[in-house]
C-alpha positions as CSV (number, residue, x, y, z in Angstrom):
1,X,89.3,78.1,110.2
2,X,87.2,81.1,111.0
3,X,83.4,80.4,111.0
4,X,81.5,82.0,108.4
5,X,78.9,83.6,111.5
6,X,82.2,85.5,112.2
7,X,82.8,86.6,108.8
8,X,79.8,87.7,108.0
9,X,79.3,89.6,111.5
10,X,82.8,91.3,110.7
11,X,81.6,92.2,107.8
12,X,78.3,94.0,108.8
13,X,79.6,95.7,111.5
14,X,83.4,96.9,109.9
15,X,82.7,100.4,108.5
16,X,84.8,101.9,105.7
17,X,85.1,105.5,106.7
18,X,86.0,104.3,110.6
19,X,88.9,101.3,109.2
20,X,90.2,103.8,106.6
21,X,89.9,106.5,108.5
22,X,92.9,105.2,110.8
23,X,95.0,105.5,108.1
24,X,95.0,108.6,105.8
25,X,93.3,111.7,106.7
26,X,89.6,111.8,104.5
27,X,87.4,115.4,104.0
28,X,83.6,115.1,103.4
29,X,82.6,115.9,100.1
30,X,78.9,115.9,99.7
31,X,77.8,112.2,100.8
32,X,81.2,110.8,100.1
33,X,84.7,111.0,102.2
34,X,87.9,111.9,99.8
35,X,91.7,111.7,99.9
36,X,94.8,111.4,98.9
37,X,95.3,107.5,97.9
38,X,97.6,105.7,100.4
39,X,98.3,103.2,97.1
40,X,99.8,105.7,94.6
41,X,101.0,109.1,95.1
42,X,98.9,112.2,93.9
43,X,98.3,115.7,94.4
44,X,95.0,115.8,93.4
45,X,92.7,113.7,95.7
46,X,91.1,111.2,94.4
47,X,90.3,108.1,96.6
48,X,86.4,108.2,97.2
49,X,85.3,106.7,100.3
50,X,81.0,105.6,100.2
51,X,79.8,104.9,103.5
52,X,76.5,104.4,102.2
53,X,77.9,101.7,100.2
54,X,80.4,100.7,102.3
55,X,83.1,100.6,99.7
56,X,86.4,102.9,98.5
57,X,87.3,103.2,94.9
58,X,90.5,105.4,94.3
59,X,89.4,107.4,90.5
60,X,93.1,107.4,89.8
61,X,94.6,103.8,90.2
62,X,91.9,102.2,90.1
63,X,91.7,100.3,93.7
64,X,88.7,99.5,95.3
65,X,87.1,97.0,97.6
66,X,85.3,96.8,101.4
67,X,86.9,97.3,104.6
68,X,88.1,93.7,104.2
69,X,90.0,94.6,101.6
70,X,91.5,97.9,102.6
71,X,92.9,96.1,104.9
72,X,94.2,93.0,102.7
73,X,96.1,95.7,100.6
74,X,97.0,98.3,102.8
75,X,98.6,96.4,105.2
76,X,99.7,92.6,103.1
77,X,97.5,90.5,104.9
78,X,95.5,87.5,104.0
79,X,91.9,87.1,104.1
80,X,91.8,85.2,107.2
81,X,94.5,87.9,108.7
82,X,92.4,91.1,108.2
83,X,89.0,89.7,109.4
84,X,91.0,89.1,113.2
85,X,92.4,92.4,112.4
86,X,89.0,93.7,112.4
87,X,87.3,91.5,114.7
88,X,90.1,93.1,117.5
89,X,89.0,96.4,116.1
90,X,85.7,96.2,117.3
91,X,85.2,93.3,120.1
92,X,84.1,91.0,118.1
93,X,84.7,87.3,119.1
94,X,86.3,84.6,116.4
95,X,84.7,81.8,116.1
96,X,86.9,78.9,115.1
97,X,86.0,75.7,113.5
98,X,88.4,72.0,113.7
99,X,90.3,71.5,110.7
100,X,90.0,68.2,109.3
101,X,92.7,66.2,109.2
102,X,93.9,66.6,105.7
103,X,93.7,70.4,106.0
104,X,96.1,70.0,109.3
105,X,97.9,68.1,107.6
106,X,98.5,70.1,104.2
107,X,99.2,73.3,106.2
108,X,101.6,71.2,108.3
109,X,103.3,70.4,105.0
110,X,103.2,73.7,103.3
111,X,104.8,75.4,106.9
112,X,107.7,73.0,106.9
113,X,108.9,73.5,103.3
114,X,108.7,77.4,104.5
115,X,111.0,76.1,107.1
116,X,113.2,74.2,105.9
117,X,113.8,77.1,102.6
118,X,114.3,79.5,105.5
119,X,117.0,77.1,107.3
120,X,118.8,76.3,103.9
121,X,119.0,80.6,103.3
122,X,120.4,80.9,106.8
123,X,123.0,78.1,106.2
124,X,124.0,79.8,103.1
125,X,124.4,82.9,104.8
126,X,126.1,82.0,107.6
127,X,128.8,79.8,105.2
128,X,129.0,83.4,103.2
129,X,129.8,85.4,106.1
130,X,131.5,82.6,108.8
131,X,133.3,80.3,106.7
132,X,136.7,81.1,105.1
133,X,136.1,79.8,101.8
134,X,132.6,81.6,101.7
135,X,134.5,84.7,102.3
136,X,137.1,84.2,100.3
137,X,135.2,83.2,97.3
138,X,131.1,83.8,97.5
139,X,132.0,87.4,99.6
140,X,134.8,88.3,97.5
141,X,132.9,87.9,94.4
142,X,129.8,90.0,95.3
143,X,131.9,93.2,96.8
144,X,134.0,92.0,92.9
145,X,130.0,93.8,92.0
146,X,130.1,96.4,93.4
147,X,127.8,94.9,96.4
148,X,128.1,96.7,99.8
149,X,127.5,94.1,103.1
150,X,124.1,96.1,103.8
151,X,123.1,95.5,100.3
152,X,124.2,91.5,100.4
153,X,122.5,91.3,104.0
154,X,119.1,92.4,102.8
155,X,119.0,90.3,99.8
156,X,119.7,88.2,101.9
157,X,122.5,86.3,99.7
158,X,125.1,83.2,100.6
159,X,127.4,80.7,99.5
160,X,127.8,77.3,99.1
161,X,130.5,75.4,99.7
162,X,132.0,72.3,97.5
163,X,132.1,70.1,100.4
164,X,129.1,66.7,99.1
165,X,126.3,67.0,102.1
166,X,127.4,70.1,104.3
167,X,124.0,71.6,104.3
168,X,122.0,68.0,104.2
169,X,123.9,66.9,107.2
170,X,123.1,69.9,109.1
171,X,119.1,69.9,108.3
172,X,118.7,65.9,109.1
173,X,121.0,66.5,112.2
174,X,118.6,69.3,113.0
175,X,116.2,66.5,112.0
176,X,114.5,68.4,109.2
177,X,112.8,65.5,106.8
178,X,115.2,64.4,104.2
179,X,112.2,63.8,102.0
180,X,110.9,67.6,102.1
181,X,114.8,68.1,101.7
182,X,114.4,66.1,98.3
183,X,111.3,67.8,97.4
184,X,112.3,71.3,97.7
185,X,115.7,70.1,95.4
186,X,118.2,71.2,98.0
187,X,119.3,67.7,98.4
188,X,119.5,65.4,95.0
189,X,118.3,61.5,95.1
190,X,121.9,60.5,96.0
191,X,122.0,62.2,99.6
192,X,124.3,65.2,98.6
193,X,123.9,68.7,98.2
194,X,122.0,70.1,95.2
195,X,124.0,73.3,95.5
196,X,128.0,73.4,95.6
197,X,130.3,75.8,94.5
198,X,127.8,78.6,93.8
199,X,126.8,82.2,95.0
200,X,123.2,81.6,96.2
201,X,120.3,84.2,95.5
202,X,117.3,83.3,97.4
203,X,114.1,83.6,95.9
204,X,110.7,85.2,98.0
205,X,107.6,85.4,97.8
206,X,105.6,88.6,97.7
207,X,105.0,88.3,101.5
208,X,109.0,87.8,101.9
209,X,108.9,84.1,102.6
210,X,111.3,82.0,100.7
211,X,109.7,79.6,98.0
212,X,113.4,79.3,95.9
213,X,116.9,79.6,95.3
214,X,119.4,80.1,92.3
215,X,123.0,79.2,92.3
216,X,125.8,80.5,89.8
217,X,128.9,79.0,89.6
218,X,132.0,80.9,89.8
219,X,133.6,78.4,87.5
220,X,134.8,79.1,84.4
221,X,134.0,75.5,83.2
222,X,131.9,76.2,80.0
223,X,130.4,72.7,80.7
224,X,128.7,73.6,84.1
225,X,125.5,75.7,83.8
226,X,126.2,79.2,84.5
227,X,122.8,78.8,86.9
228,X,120.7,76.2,88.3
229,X,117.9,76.6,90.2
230,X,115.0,74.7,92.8
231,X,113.0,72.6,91.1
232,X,109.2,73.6,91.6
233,X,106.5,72.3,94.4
234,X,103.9,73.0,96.2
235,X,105.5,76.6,97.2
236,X,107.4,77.3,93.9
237,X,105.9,78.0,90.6
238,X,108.5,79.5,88.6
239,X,106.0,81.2,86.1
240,X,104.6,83.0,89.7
241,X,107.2,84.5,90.5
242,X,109.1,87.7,89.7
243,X,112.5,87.7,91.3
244,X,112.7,90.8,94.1
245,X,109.5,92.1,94.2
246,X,108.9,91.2,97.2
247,X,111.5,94.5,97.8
248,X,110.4,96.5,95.1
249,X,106.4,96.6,95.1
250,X,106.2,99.6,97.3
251,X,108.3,101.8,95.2
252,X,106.7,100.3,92.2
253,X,103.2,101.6,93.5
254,X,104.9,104.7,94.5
255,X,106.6,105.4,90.9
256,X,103.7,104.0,89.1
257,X,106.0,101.9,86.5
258,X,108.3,98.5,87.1
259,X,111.0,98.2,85.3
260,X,112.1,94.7,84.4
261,X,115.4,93.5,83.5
262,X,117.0,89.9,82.7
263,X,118.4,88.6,85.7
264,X,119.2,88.3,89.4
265,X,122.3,90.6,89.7
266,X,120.8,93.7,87.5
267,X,117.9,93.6,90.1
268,X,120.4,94.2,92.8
269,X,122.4,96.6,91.1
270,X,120.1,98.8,90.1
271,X,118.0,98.3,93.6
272,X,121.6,99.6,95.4
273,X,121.2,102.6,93.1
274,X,118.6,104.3,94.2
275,X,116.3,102.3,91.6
276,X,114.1,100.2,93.1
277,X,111.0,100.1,91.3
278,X,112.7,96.9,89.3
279,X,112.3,93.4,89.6
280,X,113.7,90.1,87.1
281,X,111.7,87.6,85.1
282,X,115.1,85.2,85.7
283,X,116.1,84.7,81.9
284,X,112.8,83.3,80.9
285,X,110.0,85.4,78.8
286,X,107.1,87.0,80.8
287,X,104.4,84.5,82.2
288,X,100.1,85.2,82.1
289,X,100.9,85.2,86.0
290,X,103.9,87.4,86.3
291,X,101.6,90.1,84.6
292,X,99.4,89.5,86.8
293,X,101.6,90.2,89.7
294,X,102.6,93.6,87.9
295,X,99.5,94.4,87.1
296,X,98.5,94.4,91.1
297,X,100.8,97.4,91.8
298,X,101.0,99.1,88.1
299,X,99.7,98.6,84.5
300,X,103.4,100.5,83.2
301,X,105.7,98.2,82.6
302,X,109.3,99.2,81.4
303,X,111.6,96.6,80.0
304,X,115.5,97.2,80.0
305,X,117.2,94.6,77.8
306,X,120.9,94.2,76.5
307,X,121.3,95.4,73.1
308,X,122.2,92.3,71.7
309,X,120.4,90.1,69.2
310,X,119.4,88.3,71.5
311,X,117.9,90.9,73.9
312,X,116.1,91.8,70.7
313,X,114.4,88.7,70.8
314,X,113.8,88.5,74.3
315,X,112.2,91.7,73.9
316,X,109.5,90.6,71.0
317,X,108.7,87.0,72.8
318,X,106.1,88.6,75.2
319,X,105.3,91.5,73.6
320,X,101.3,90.1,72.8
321,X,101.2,88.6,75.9
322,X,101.5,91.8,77.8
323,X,99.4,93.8,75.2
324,X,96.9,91.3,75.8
325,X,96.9,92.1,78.8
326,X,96.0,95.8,78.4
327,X,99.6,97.3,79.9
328,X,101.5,100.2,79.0
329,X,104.8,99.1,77.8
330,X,108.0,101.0,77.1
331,X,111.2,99.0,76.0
332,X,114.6,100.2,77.0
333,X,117.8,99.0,74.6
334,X,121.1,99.4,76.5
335,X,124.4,100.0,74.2
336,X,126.0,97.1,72.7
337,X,127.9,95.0,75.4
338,X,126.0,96.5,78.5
339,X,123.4,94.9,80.7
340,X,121.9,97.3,83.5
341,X,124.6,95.9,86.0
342,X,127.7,97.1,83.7
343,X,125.7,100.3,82.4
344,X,125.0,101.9,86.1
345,X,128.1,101.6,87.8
346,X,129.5,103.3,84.3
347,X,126.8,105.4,83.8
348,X,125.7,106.4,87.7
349,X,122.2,106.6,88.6
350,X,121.0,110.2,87.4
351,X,122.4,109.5,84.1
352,X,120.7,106.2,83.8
353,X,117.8,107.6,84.5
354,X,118.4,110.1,81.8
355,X,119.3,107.9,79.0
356,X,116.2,105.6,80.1
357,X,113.8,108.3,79.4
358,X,115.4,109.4,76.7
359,X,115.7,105.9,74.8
360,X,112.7,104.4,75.7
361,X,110.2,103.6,73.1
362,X,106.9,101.8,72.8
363,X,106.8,98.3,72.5
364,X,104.7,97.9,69.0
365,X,106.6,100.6,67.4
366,X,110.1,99.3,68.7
367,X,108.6,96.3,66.9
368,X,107.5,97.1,63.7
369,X,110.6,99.0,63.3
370,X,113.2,96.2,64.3
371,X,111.1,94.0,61.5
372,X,111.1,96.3,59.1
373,X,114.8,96.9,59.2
374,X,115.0,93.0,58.6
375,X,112.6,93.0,55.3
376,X,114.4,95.7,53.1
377,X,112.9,95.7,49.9
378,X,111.0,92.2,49.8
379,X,107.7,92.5,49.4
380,X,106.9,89.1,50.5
381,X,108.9,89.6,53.7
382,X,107.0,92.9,54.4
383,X,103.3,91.4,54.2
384,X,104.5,88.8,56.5
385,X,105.7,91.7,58.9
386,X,102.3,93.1,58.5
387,X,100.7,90.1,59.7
388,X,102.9,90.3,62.2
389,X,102.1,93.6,63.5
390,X,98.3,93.0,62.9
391,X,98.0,90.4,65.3
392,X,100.2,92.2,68.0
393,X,98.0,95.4,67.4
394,X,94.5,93.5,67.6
395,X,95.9,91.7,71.5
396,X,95.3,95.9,72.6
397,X,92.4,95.6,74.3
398,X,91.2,99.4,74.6
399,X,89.8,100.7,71.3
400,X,90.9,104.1,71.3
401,X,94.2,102.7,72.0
402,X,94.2,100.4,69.4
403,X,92.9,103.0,66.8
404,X,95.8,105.5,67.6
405,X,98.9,102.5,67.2
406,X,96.6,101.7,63.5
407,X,96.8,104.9,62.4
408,X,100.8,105.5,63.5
409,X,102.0,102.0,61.9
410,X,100.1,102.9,59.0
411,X,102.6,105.5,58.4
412,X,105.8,103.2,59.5
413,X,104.4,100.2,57.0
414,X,103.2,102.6,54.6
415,X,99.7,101.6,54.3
416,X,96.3,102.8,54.2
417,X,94.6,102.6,57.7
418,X,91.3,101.5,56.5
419,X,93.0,98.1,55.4
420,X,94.8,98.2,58.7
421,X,91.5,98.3,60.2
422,X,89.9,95.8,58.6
423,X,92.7,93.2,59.2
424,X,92.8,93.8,62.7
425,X,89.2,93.5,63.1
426,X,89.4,90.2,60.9
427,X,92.3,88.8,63.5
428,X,89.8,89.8,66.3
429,X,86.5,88.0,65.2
430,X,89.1,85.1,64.1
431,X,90.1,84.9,67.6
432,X,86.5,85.6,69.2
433,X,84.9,82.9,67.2
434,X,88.1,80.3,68.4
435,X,88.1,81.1,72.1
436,X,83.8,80.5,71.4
437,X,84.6,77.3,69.9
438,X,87.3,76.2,72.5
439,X,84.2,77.0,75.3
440,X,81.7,74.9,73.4
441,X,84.3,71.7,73.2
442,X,85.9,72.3,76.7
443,X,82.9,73.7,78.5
444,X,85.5,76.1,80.3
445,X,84.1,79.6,80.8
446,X,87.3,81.8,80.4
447,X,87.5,85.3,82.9
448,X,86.0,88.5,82.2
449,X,89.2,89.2,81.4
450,X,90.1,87.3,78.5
451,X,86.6,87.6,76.8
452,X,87.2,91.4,76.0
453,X,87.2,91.0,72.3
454,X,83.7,90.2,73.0
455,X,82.8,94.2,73.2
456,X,82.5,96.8,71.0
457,X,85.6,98.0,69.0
458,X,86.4,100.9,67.4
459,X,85.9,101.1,63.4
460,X,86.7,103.3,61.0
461,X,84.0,105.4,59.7
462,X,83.5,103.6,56.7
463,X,83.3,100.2,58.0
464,X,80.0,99.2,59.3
465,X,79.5,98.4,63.1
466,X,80.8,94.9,63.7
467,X,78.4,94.0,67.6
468,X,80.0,90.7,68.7
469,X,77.2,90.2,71.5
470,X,75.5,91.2,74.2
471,X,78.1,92.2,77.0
472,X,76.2,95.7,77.4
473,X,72.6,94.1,78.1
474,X,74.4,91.6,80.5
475,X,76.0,93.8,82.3
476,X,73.3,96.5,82.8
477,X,71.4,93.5,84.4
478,X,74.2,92.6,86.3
479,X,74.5,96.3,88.1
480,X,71.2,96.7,88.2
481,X,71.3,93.3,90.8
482,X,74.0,94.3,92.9
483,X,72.7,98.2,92.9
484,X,69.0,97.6,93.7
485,X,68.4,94.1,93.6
486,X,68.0,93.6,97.8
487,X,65.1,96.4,97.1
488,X,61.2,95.5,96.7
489,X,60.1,96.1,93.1
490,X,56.6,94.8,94.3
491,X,55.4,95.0,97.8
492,X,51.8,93.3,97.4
493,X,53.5,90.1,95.9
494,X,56.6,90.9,98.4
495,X,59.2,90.6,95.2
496,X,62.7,91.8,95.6
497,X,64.1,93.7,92.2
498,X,66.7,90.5,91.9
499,X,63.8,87.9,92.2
500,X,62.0,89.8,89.5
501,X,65.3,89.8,87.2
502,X,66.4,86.7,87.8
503,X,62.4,85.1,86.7
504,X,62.8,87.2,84.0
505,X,66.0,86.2,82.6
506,X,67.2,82.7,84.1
507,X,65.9,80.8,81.0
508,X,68.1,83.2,79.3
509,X,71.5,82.1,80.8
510,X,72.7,79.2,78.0
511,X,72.7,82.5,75.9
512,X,74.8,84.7,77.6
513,X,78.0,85.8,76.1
514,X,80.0,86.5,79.6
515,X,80.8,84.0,81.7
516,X,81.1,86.7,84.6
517,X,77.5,87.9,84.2
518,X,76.2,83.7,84.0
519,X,78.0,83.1,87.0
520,X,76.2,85.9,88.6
521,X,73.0,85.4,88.2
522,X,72.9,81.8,88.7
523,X,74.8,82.7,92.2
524,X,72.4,85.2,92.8
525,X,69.5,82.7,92.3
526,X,70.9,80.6,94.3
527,X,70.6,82.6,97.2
528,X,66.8,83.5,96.3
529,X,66.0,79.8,96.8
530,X,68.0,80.0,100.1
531,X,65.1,82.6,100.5
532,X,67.9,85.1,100.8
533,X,68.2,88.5,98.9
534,X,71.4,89.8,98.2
535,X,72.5,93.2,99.4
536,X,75.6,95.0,98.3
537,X,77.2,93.8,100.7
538,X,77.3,90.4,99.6
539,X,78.4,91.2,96.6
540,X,81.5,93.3,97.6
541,X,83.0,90.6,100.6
542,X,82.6,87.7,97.8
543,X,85.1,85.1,98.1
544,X,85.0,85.2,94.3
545,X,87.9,87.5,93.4
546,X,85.8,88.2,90.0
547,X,82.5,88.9,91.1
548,X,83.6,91.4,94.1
549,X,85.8,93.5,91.5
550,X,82.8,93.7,89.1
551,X,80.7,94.7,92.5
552,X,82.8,97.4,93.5
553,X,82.8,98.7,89.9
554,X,79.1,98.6,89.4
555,X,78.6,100.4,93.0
556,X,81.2,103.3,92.5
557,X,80.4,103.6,88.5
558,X,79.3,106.9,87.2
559,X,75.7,105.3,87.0
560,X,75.3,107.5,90.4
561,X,75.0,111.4,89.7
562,X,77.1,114.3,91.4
563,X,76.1,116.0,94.2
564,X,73.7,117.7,92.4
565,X,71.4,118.7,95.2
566,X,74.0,119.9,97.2
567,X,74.2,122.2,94.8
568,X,71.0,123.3,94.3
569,X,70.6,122.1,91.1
570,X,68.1,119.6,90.7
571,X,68.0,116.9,87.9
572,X,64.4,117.9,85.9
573,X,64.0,115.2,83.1
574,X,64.6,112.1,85.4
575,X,65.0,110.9,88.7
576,X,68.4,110.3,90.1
577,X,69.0,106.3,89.7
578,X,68.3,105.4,93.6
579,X,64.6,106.8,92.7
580,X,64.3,105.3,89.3
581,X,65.5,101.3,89.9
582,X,62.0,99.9,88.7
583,X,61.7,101.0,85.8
584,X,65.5,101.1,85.0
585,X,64.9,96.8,85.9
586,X,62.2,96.0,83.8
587,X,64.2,98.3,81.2
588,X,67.2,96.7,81.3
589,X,65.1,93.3,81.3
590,X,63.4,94.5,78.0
591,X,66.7,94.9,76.0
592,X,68.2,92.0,77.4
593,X,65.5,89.8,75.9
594,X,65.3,91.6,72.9
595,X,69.0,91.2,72.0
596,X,68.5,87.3,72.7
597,X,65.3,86.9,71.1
598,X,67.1,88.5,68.0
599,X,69.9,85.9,68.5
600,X,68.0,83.2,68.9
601,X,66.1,84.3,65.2
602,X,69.4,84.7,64.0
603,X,70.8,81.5,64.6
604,X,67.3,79.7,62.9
605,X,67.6,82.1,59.7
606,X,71.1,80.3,59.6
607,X,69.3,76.6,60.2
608,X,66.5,77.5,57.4
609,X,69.0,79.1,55.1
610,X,71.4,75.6,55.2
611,X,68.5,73.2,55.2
612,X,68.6,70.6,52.1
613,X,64.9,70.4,50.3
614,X,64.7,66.9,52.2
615,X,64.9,68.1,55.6
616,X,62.0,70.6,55.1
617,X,59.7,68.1,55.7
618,X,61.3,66.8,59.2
619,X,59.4,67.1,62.3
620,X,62.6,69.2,63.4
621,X,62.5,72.0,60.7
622,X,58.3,71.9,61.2
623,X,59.0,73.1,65.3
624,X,61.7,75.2,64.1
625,X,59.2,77.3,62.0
626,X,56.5,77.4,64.6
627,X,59.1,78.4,67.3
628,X,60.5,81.1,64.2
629,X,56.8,82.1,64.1
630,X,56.2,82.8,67.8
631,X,59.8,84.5,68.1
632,X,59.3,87.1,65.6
633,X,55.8,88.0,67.1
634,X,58.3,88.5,70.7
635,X,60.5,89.9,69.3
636,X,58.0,92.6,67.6
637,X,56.2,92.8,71.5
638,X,59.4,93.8,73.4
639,X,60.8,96.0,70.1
640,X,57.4,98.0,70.6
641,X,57.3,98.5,74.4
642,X,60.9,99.5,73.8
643,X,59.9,102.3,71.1
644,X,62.7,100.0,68.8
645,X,62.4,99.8,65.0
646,X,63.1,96.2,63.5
647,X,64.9,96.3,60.3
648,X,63.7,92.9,58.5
């Protein structure tokens, strides 16, 4: 394991301009380098490199990180991978510290299921390409699909024979363990192959390793499964995985959209065509982490289903899940008795292309038309579809977004949008005050992520404001921190800006709202006691995935201003933000504890206004009135140094 002195020295000493600089050509512009972003294609330039910060951001895609993680991305290495990488770069020595014996030993472990998958695909192979019945049947059958050898070879796909323990025999005679052989389900408990009779379609990884495999049977048996597949293990999650894009996430980045169809043959298909932007959730519906693993390379998603019944259904199972998960998603019905497979090699690619931009619809319209067609005339059955739709619409998580699919289903469900409104943003305090409640039994802070109903949302104008909490004043702190917070805010007492913030608001934290913004100041407090205080830097090469994002976004936000002065035009009412951190500190301090000392007067006007006669006479309601008392006069303090009016 690398030492964290190496880390850390790779890390001060790797600049961003000099590492990405080796890779795409960058033009100064003012303080900042720009170009052309190696992760998307564009004409305009928009990939902003800060060597003052030491960070990219890319305006357009949204990618953005450290040197560290330019390189991660850029070239698909690990963490561990791209700090040797940029050790080599500049002379710097790795430090290496002694694995324990359990992390030998789990690594051991994890490298010979690798290698005993990667045996299994060549024996398949080789049976598919060498043996005479894997030729006459497995090969035969894929060439049957209109799969040339080049195409077969890359996917790397075999055959398995019917003979009971070809492939076992081979691996312990190879002496691969026959219990890593059971784990990894190519052997069963009886000794004997777990695949027989079947085309084999290997399963990777996004790095191309090989975690899986699937095996259809060429029977026509109705009472054999038309697939079966690994079970899972310490390599294979089934709900991780999205079947070939380990081949496809370049042109997905480079198209900006996946397209995802049903199974392992249409992925192949369409890849040999010229389309390989397109990847397979394997017959089951779209998993939190297969999003996820979209989501890295695009936020367009296009789904291409039969247009059967039940590709109708398929379609509608993970339609809130991926809304939910703020993507843009088009849906794709092919003509009755057609999958992708059957429609290309009619169709050919150009006019598959054609009809998939002409047919292509959005997801929450495609819905509330399918059930709308289903309801007739009921009007029971119609407020049911409503409901429906509701719920779907309130999983968007961009309000402007979600205020433009109001107003166009109120036109396809014939209602007014003021109602729509208000029933959505019912559905979305309903859900904000569960996932509370599930935090308060469970103690489990949920992601940034997943607490987005917690911000402001877009509200007809005659609805009043609905604030859930206090995401803005947590977050200002929070920017302020990784900003300025390494800078002194008083040099007598020798206080950094983050010692003063976190003083100021520690007591605060069992009030936050985001569990992002708790978990940075307490990190960051941490480090004070260490006597440390945190510069950018520590912020952005975080090993919390999380807390570096929300770094990089703070540092390249639009908080900074243009290059005004290299304009000659110079700002005249206030000073640009790197002059103006004090005040903007204790500022954002000030609202922060007004907002909580507000909540906290909120929550006892809810105590007093429950209380039963009896309990007015408790010692507890007694405190709860002085504490009322000196609340209100705090509240009142910070309102006036904040020039706020309190409404009583």
């Amino acid at each position: 394991m690398i030492t964290q002195k190496t880390v850390q020295e790779v890390m001060q000493t790797a600049r961003v301009e000099d590492v990405i600089g080796d890779f795409i050509h960058l033009k100064r512009r003012g303080i900042n380098l720009i170009g052309n972003c190696p992760f998307h294609d564009e004409k305009t330039p928009s990939f902003t490199v800060s060597p003052s910060k030491n960070i990219y951001t890319c305006f357009g895609c949204g990618k953005g990180g450290d040197p560290v993680r330019f390189i991660m991305d850029h070239e698909k290495m690990s963490f561990p991978e791209a700090i040797r990488y940029l050790a080599a770069r500049y002379r710097i020595e790795v430090e290496e510290t002694e694995q324990t014996a359990e992390e030998v030993a789990n690594r051991q472990l994890t490298d010979s299921y690798y290698l005993i998958n990667e045996f299994a695909r060549e024996y398949f192979e080789n049976v598919l390409f060498q043996r005479e019945e894997g030729r006459a049947i497995g090969l035969a059958y894929f060439k049957e699909r209109g799969f040339r050898e080049s195409t077969i070879r890359q996917f790397q796909l075999g055959y398995a024979t019917e003979e009971r323990d070809g492939l076992t025999t081979t691996a312990v005679r190879k002496q691969y363990n026959i219990n890593h052989l059971h784990t990894l389900g190519l052997t069963t408990k009886s000794d004997a192959d777990f695949f027989r009779s079947r085309v084999i379609f290997p399963i990777h990884n996004v790095s191309g390793k090989v975690v899986a495999f699937a095996g259809r049977t060429l029977s026509s048996d109705k009472k054999q499964p038309k697939y079966i597949n690994s079970p899972e293990s310490e390599i294979y999650n089934k709900r991780s995985v999205l079947y070939g894009l380990y081949f496809a996430k370049e042109a997905i980045r480079r198209a900006d959209e996946c397209i995802l169809v049903e199974g392992y043959t249409d992925v192949i298909t369409l890849h040999q065509g010229e389309i390989r932007n397109v990847v397979a959730s394997s017959g089951t519906s779209l998993t939190q982490d297969q999003i996820r693993l979209i989501k890295r390379y695009t936020p367009n998603i296009k789904i291409i289903y039969d247009g059967d019944a039940a590709g109708i259904k398929a379609a509608l199972r993970g339609l809130d899940l991926v809304l939910a998960s703020d993507m843009n998603v088009k849906l794709v019905l092919l003509p009755d008795g057609h999958d992708p497979d059957s429609f290309l090699a009619l169709q050919g690619t150009e006019a598959f292309l054609e009809y998939l931009r002409e047919k292509e619809e959005d997801f929450v319209f495609f819905k509330t038309r399918v059930l709308l067609k289903e309801t007739g005339d009921d009007p029971i059955r119609k407020s049911g579809v409503i409901k429906d739709i509701v719920g779907s619409v309130a999983k968007i998580r961009d309000a402007f977004k979600r205020a433009l699919y109001i107003r166009q289903c109120s036109t396809m469900l014939q209602i007014q949008e003021t109602i729509l409104h208000a029933e959505v943003n019912k559905v979305i305090r309903s859900e904000l005050r569960q996932q509370q409640l599930t935090r308060h039994e469970s103690s489990v802070s949920p992601s940034e992520e997943e607490s987005w109903l917690t911000t402001k949302q877009v509200h007809p104008v005659d609805e009043p404001m609905y604030v859930a909490n206090d995401a803005w004043q947590e977050k200002s702190i929070c920017s302020v921190l990784v900003n300025y917070g390494h800078h002194a805010y008083h040099e007598e007492r020798k206080e950094t800006v983050a010692k003063f913030i976190i003083e100021q608001v520690k007591d605060l934290l069992p009030y936050f709202d985001v569990p992002l913004y708790t978990k940075i100041v307490q990190l960051v407090d941490a480090e004070l006691q260490q006597g440390h205080s945190p510069e950018s830097s520590w912020y952005t090469a975080h090993s919390d995935d999380e807390l570096r994002d929300f770094a990089i976004n703070a540092l390249s936000s639009p908080y900074t201003y243009a290059s005004w002065e290299a304009k000659e035009m110079y700002l005249q009412t206030q000073k640009p933000p790197d002059e103006n951190f004090i005040p903007d500190a204790a500022n954002a301090v000030l609202r922060l504890q007004f907002r909580k000392s507000r909540k906290v007067i909120q929550e006892l006007q809810t105590y007093f206004a429950n209380a039963k006669e009896e309990d007015q006479s408790s010692e507890e309601y007694i405190i709860n009135v002085k504490v009322m008392q000196v609340l209100i006069q705090k509240r009142n303090e910070l309102a006036a140094k904040l020039g706020t009016v309190v409404i009583h």
